[in-house]
C-alpha positions in Angstrom: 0.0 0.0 0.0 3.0 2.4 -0.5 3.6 2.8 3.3 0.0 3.4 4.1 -2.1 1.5 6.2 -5.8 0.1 6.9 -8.0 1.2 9.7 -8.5 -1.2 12.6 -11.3 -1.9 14.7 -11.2 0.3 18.0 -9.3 -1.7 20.9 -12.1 -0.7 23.5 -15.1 -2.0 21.2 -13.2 -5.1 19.6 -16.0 -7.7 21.9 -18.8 -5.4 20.7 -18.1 -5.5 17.1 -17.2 -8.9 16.8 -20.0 -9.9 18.5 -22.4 -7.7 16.2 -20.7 -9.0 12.9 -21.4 -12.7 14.2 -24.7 -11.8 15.2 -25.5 -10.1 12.2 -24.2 -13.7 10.4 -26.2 -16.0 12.2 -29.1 -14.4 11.6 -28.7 -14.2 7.7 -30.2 -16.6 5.5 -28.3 -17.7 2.4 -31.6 -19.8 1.1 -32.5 -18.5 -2.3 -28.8 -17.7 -2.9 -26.6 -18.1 -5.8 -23.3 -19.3 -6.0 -22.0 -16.1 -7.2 -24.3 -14.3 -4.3 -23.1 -16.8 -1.6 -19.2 -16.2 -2.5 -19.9 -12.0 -2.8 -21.5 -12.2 0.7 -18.8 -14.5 2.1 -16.1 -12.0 0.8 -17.9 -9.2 2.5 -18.1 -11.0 5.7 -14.5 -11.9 5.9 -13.1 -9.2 5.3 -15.3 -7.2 7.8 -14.1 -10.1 10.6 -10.7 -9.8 9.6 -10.8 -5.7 9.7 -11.9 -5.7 13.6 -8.2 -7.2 14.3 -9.0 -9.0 17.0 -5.5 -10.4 17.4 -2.6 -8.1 17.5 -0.4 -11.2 15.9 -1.8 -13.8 13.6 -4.9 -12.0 12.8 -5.0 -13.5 9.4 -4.2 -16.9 10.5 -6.5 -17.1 12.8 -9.4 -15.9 10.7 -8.3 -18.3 8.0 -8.7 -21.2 10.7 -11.9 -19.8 11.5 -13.3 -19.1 7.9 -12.1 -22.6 6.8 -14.4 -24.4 9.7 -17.5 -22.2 9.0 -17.3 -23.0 5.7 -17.7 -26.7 6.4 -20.8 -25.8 8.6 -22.1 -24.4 5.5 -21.4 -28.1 3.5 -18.2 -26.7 1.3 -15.6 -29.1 1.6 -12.7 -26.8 2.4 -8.9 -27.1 3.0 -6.3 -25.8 4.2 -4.2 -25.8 0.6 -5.9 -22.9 -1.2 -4.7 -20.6 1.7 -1.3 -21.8 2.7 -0.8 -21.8 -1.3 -1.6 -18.2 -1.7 -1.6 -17.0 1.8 0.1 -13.7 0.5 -2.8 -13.0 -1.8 -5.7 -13.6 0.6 -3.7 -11.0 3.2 -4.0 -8.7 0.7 -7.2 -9.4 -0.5 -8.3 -8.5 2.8 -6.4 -5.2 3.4 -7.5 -4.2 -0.5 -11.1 -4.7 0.4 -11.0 -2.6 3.3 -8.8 0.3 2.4 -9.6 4.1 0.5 -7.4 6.5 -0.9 -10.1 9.0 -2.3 -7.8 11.6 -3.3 -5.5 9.1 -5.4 -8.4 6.7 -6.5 -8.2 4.1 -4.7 -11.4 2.4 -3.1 -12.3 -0.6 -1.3 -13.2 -3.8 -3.0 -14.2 -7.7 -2.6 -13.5 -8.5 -6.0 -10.0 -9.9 -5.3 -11.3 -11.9 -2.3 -14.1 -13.1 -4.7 -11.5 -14.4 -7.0 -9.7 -16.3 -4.2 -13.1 -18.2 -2.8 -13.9 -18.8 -6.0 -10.7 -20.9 -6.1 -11.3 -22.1 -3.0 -14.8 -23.1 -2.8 -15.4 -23.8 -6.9 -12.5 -25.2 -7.9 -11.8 -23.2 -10.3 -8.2 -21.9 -11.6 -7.9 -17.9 -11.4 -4.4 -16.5 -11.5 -4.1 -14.8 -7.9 -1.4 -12.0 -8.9 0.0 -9.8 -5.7 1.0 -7.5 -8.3 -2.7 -6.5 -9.3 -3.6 -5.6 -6.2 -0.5 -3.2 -5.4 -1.7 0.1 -5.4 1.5 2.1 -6.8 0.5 0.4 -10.2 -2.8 2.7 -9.8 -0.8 6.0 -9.2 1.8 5.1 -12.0 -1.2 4.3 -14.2 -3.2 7.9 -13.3 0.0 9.6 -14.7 0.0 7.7 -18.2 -3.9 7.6 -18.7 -4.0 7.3 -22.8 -7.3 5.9 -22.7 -10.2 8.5 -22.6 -13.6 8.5 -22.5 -14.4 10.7 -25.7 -14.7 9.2 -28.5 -11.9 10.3 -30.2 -9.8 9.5 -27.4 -10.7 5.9 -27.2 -10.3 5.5 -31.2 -6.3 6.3 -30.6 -6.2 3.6 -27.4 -7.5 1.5 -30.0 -3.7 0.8 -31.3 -2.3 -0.7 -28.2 -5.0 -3.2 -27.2 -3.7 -5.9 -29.0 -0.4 -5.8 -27.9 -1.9 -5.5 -24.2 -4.6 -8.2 -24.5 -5.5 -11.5 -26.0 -6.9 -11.7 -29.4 -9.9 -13.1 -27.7 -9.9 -9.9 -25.0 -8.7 -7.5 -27.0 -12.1 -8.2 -29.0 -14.0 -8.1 -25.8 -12.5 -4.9 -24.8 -13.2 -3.5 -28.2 -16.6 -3.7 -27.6 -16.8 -2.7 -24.3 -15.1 1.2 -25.4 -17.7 1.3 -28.1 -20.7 0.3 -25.8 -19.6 1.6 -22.3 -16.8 3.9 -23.2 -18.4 7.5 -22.6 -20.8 6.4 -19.2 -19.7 7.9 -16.1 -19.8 4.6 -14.2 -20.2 0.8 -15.2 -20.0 -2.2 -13.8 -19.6 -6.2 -13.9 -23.8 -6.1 -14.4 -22.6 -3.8 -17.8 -19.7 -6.1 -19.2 -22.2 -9.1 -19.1 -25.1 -7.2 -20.8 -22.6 -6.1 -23.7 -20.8 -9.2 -24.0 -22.9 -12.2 -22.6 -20.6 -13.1 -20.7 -21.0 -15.2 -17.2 -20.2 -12.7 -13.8 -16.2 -14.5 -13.4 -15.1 -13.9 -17.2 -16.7 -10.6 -16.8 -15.0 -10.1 -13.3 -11.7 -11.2 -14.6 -12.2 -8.5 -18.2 -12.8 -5.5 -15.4 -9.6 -6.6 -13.5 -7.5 -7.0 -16.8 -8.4 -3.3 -17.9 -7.7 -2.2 -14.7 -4.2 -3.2 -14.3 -3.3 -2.0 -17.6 -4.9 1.4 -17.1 -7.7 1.3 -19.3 -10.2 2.3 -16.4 -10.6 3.5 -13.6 -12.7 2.9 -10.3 -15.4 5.6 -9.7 -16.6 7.2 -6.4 -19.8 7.5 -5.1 -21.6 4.8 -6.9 -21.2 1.9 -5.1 -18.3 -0.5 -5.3 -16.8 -2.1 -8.2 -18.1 1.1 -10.6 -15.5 1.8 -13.1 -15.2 4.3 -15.7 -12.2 4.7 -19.1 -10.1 7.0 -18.2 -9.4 10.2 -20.3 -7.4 11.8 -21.7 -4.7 14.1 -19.9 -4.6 17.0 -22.4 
């Protein structure tokens, strides 16, 4: 996080909230619930336990022990390899999705925890890359922004997708500057309208554009809102 740091739950109210967020769990009902809405709502609730810092050392291990057995209560058949495999990542999954920068455009998100359960819990094989989630890529990207949000701009960005992206992406992403490229905020719900695409592939398009500095996460709007960024004249 470039030397900054996220805030903790308050020492004198640690019982309190912890209590409330486990409260607050029990009593929510996951009947009805997608896969995709069970793993969003699992990422949420982790990271909110693991932001209260209960314990001064080991926090993370110990909320990883603790995750891994509710999990089972809940009938996934979890282990401990996913974590001690990418316990790096899942740390700072955790700290991404509970940490703001507003003035340099940085803004809390699940979507890298998200990624993780759904390795975890799905069996499925998304690249977990530190790197993404390191936000002096975000302040080195803000100062060579070529992608714009006119028009115009977003016909000269054109060039350099290929060399960035896939043939297969680069297609995708394409289509996504055409469609969404002059809205003030869009989301994963946009990507899979324009492309039909499923909510992961989408997720993992959003995350691509992002760490090459096509877009840019938007304020105000909810998280996971993104917008392409223009053009520094």
């Amino acid at each position: 996080m470039n030397g900054a740091t996220v805030l903790y739950g308050s020492a004198s109210e640690l019982r309190a909230t912890l209590n409330y967020d486990l409260s607050e769990e029990k009593r929510f009902s996951y009947k009805g619930l997608s896969l995709d809405e069970t793993i969003e709502h699992l990422a949420d609730f982790v990271s909110r336990l693991w932001q209260i810092h209960v314990f001064g050392e080991g926090n993370t291990r110990t909320v990883s022990v603790f995750f891994i057995k509710y999990l089972r209560t809940l009938g996934f058949d979890v282990t401990n390899d996913v974590f001690a495999g990418n316990a790096w990542y899942f740390r700072n999954a955790l700290v991404r999705a509970n940490f703001n920068d507003l003035k340099n455009g940085i803004y809390e998100t699940t979507e890298f925890l998200e990624l993780f359960l759904r390795n975890l819990l799905l069996n499925e094989n998304h690249p977990l890359r530190n790197r993404v989630m390191h936000i002096n890529a975000g302040f080195a990207d803000l100062k060579k922004a070529n992608i714009g949000a006119e028009k115009a701009d977003i016909e000269r960005g054109k060039a350099n997708i290929g060399e960035d992206f896939s043939a297969k992406t680069a297609s995708h992403v394409r289509e996504l500057q055409e469609a969404l490229g002059t809205k003030s905020a869009f989301g994963r719900t946009d990507v899979q309208e324009v492309l039909g695409l499923g909510r992961t592939r989408s997720s993992e398009i959003l995350l691509e554009m992002k760490e090459r500095g096509l877009i840019e996460p938007v304020s105000g709007r909810g998280k996971g809102k993104y917008q392409f960024r223009r053009r520094q004249g």
